[in-house]
N, C-alpha and C positions, 0 to 999 in steps of 0.2 A: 254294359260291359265293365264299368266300375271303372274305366281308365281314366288317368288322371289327366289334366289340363296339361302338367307340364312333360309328359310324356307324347302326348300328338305334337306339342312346338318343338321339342328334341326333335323328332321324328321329321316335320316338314324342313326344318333348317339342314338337318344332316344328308336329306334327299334331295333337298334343292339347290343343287350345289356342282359345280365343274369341277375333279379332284385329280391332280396328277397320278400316274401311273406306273412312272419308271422310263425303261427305254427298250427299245427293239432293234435290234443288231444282227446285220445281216456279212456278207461276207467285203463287201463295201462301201457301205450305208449305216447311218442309224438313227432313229427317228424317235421322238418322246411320244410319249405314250399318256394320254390324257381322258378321262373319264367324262364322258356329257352328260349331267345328271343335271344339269338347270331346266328348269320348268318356263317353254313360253307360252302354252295354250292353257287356261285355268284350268280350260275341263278336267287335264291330266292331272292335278291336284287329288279328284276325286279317286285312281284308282293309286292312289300313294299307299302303301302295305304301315301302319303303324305300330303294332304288333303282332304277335300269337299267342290264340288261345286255341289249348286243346289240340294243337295241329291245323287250326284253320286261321287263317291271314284275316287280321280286320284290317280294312280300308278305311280312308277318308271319308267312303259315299256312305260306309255302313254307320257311320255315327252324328253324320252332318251331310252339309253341301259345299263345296266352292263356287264362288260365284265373281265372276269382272264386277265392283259396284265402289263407290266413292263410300267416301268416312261421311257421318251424319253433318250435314250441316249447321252450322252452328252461327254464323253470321249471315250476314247479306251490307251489299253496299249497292250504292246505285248515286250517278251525275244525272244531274237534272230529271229523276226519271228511268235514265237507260241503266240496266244491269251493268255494272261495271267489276271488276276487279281492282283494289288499290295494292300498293307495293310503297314501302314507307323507308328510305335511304337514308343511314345516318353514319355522321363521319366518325371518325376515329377522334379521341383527345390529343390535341395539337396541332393535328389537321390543319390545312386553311379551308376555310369553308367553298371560299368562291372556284375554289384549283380542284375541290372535290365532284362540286356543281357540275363546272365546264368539262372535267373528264366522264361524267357520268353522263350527261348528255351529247359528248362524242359516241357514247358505247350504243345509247338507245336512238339516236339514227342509224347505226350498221342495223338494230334489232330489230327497226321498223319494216325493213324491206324481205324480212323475213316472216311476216306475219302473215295469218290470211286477209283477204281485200275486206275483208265485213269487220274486220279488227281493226280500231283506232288506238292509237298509246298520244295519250295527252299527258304533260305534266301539270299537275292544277296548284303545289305549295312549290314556289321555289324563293328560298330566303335569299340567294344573291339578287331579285328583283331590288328588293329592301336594300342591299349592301350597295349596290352599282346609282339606286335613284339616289340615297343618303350622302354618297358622296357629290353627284352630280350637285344636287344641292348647295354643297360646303362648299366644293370650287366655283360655285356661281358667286356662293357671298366671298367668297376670297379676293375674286377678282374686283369684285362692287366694291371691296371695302378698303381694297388697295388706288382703285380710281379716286373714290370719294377725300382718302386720307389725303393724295396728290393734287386734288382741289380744295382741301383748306388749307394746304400749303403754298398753292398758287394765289388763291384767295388773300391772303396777309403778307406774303411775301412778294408778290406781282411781278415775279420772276419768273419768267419759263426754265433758264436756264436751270434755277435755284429748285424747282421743282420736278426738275429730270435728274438732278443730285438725290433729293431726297427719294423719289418715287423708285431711283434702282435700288433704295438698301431695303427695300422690300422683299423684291422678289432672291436679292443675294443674300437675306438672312434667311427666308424660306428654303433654299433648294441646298444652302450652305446645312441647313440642320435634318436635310436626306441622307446625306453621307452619314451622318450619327445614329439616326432610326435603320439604318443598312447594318451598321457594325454592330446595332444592338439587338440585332434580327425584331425591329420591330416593325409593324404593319402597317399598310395607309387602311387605316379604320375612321369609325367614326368617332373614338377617343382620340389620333393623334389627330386628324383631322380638324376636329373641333380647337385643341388646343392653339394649330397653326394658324387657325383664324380668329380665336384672340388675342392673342400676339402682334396680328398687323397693324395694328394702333400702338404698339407696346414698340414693335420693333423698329417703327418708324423715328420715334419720340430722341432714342438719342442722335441717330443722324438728323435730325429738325436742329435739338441744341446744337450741337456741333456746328453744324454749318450755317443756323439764323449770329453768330456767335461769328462766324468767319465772315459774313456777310456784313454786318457791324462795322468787323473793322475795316474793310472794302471800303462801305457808304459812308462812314461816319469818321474815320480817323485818315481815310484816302489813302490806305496803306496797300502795297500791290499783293494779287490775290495768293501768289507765292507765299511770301513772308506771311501774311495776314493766317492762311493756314497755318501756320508752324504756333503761332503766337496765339491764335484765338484756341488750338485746340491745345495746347499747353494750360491755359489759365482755367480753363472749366473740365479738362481732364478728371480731378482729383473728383470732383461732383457728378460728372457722368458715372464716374466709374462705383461713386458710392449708391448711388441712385438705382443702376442697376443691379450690384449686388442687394440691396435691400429686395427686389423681387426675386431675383434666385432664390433666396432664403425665405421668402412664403411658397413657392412652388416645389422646392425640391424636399420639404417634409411632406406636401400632399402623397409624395411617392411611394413613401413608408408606412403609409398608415393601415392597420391591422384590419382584420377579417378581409370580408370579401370586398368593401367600398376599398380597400389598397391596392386589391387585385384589380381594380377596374381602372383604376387612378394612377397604377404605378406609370403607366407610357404616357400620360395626358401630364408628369408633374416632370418627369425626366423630356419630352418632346417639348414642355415651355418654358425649361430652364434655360435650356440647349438654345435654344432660340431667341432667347435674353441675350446672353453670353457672346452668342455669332454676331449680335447685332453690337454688341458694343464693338467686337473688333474691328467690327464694316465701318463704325462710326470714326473710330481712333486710325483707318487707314483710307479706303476706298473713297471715303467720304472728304477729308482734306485731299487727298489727290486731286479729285473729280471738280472741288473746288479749285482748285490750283489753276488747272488747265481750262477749266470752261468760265468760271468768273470774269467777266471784264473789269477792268482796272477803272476808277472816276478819273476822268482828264479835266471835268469842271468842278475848282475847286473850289464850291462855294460851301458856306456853313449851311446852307439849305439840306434836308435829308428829305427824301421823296419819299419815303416810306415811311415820315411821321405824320403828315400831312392829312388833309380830305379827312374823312371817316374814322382813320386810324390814327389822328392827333386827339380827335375828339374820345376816340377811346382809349386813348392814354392819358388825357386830361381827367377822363371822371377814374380812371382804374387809382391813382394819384390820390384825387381829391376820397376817395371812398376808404383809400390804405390811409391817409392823414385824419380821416374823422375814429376809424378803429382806432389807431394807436391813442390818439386822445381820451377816448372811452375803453380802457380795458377791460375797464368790469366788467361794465356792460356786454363786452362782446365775448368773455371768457364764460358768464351765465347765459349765452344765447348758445354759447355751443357745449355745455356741460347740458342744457335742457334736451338740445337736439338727441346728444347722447344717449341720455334718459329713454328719451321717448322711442328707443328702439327696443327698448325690455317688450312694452305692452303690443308695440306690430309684430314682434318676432313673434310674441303668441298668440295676433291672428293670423300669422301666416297659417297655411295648411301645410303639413307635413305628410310624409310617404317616403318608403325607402326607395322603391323605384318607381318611377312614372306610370301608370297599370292604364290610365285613361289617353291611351296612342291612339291614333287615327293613322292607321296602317292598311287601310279597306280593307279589314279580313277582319273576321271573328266566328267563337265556336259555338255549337247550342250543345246543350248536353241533357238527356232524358231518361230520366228514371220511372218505371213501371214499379207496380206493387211487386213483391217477392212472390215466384210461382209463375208471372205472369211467362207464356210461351213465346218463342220465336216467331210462328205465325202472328201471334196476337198483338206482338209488340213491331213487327214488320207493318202488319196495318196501321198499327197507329204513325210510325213515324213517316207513311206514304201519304198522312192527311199533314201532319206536321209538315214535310216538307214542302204540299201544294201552298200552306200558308206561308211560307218564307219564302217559294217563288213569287207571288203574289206581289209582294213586301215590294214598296216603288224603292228604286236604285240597287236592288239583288240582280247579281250578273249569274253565280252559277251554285248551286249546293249540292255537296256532295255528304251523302250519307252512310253511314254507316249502325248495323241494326245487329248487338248482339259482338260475341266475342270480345267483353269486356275479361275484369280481374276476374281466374277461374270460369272463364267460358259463361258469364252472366249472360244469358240470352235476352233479361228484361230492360238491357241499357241499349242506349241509342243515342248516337253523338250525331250534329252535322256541322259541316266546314262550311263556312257561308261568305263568299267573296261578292265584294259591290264595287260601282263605277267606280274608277280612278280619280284622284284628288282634283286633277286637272281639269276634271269635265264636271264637278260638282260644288266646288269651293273659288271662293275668290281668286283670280292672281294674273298677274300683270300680261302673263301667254294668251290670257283668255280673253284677257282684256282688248287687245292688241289685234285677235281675231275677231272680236266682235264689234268693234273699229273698222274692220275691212268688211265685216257684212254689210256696216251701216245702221246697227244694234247695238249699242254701249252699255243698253240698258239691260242685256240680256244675261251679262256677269253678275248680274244684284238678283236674277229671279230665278228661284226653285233650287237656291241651295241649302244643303242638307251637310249634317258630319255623321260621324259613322256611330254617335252615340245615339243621333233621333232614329235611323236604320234598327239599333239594337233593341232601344225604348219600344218601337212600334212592335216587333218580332215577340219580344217579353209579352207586350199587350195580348198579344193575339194566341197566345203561347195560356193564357191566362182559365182560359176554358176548357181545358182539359183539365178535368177539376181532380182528375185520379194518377193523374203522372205529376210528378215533381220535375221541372225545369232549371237550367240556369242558363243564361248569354253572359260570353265572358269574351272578352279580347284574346286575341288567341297572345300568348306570351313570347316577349321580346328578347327575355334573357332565363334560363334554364337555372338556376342557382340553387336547385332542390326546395326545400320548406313545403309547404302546404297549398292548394290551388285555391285559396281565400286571402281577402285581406285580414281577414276575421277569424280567428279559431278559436274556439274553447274548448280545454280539453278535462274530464270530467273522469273521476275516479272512485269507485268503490268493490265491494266485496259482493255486489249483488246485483248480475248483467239487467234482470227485468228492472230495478228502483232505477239503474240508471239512465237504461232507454226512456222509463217514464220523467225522469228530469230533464233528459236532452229533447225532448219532444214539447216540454214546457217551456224550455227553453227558444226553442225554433219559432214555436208560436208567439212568444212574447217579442221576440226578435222581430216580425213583421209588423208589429203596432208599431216599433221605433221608424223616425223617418229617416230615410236614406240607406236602410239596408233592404237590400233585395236578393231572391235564390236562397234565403236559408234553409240546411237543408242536416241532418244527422248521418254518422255513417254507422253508427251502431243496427241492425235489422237482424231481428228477431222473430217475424213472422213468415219465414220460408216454409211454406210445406212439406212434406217429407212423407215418404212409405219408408215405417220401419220393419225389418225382418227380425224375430226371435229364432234362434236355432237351438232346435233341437238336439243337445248335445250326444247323446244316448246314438240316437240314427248317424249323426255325423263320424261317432265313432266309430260306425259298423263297417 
């Protein structure tokens, strides 16, 4: 019938459609007037009228069919196995992540109860696990490391009282620098987090001088704890207070600093200034008060001090004798630390360097699988159903999910899987585990069969190795989104002629596996897709 394409889609759009009609008006009434022209049985598709020729109606059925059927398949995914559907949630920029989490798993409990009974909805990636465990973490060592700081302060000072002083400018410089991350809309993460737990050594420091300083002149001048406050924190004031602005002034440029290490830094260098700064106040107030009132006065006047004595005369006799042999020997002691100096040139350049940390043990990581160009959906589904029985296999693999196909441009020959393993807890050292296997009556049981998630990856690669016609890679799944490239490694390779190129990036790739320590190299350049091409007739096309 020589009709065109876009003359049957006019056609089915403009009939399958509900179209107002006016209105109808009677002598007391009136009623809109609306046309039913949507289609809900397909078959009626088929006696749709598209045109006329000649006086006779062509239909739908006279040039095709309609039929109920779904769009070609183009992916597949499957958990452990079972045919799955995935659904991939991602927040908005600015978002909080964990407030996005918690409301979207309020929404898919209501959605659960709406499913049929042979439907499961599992969640299998949820990145606040990582945000709620990281913190859990930091406030464990916050807490340790505030205990610990309050026992070497009991420790040298063998004061209770004197270490119930010090141990509150802890938690009063911590909660005092919430009120500042609140007004600066900033987050409890694991950037301010981190910072407030190395601070609690830092914040402690001036309420120690202050009050070992007020405590002096208590024990050593017999002067009462009142006055002694006012006088002990008058004379070392000037030196607190320079002592602490000097670390102000290394932390609050870390806050500045350009590209994206400033965006990461700016809350970690403004949340440990802030917490310098509170802690001097707490030192210069709270901390002489606290003294004031809780210090006992010495009623025995003797020149005896208790606190030089035992242990702690002898380590003030040799701290003495070792500051009088330095001064005597300057040289000598100005070339021992000019050498020390030195000798950070040649460790700084064994250390190892990397912009972000990429080697995490986060129990989770991705595999990702490449088939030759052309290869089909079928073809590359079975493969990644023998790929996966080998990564269940894999000892300490909990669950893998798959996914075959619907890569960039509907690539049917890729195939990724998500690969989650035991929890840290049940496969790494740590003191939980320990503590339970103490109560078993096995202590020995925390030292055997542990593993990290890099021997898991090692082994996967290994076995991953025999598929000698797919190209693999295991990579950690990634902790921070910051765009660039999904390598640590890229070369990027230019000229005026795509085959010389591919033939160098492909010599490249190869020479790349001789070197030790890289693994997965792989090119993105691909050239050998096959293709049906059509020649058209131009003559007939235009008839």
């Amino acid at each position: 019938y020589r009709i065109p394409i876009s003359t049957v889609r006019s056609a089915i759009a403009n009939q399958n459609t509900n179209v107002p009609g006016g209105n109808v008006t009677t002598n007391v009434r009136e009623q809109t007037l609306r046309t039913m022209g949507r289609i809900t049985d397909p078959k009626e598709f088929n006696e749709l009228v598209i045109t006329t020729i000649n006086g006779m109606p062509i239909k739908i059925k006279d040039i095709g069919r309609a039929e109920d059927g779904t769009k070609e398949q183009r992916s597949v995914s499957r958990l452990n196995g079972i045919p799955t559907v995935s659904l991939e949630v991602r927040r908005q920029s600015g978002s909080n992540t964990v407030a996005v989490i918690e409301a979207a798993k309020a929404n898919l409990e209501r959605v659960k109860g709406q499913l049929p009974a042979d439907v499961k909805l599992e969640i299998i990636r949820d990145q606040s696990r990582y945000i709620y465990t990281a913190l859990a973490e930091i406030n464990l060592h916050l807490i340790l490391g505030s205990i610990l700081a309050c026992l070497v302060v009991l420790a040298f000072m063998r004061s209770l009282r004197s270490t119930i002083i010090a141990g509150i400018a802890i938690p009063a410089s911590v909660v005092s620098t919430f009120g500042m991350m609140w007004a600066l809309n900033f987050t409890l993460n694991s950037v301010t987090m981190l910072a407030l737990v190395l601070m609690v050594g830092i914040v402690i420091d001036d309420a120690i001088v202050v009050l070992e300083n007020i405590f002096r002149f208590v024990e050593e001048k017999k002067i009462a704890p009142f006055e002694a406050a006012r006088l002990a924190t008058a004379e070392i004031g000037l030196a607190v207070m320079a002592t602490t602005l000097s670390l102000v002034v290394i932390f609050v440029p870390v806050s500045f600093m350009s590209s994206i290490s400033g965006r990461f830094l700016y809350q970690f260098g403004i949340t440990a200034a802030v917490a310098v700064m509170v802690s001097l106040l707490v030192s210069f107030t709270l901390t002489p008060m606290m003294s004031a009132r809780l210090l006992s006065a010495i009623k025995n006047h003797t020149n005896k001090v208790a606190s030089r004595g035992g242990l702690y005369g002898w380590l003030d006799w040799a701290y003495v004798k070792t500051l009088t042999l330095a001064m005597r020997h300057r040289l000598i002691v100005i070339t021992i630390a000019l050498a020390v100096i030195a000798s950070s040139v040649p460790l700084y350049r064994l250390v190892k360097q990397e912009y972000i940390p990429t080697d995490v043990d986060e129990a989770e990581f991705d595999v990702n699988v490449n088939a030759p160009e052309g290869a089909s959906l079928a073809a590359m589904d079975e493969a990644m159903q023998l790929i996966e029985k080998d990564i269940q296999t894999t000892p300490g693999v909990v669950f893998v999910l798959s996914t075959t196909g619907g890569g960039f441009i509907s690539g049917v020959n890729q195939g990724s899987a998500y690969v989650r393993i035991e929890p840290h807890q049940k496969r790494t050292f740590s003191f939980t585990r320990l503590w339970g296997a103490l109560l078993e009556g096995d202590p020995g049981k925390v030292l055997r069969g542990n593993y990290s998630q890099r021997d898991v990856m090692g082994e996967v690669r290994s076995r991953l190795r025999k598929y000698k016609s797919l190209r693999s890679s295991v990579r950690n799944a990634p902790s921070f989104n910051i765009g660039g490239g999904n390598f640590e490694i890229d070369f990027v390779i230019r000229g005026p002629e795509l085959e010389a190129l591919a033939t160098y990036a492909e010599t490249l790739r190869k020479k790349s596996e001789e070197i030790g320590g890289i693994v997965d190299s792989d090119t993105t350049i691909k050239l050998d897709k096959p293709e049906l091409r059509v020649e058209i007739d131009r003559e007939r096309a235009a008839d």
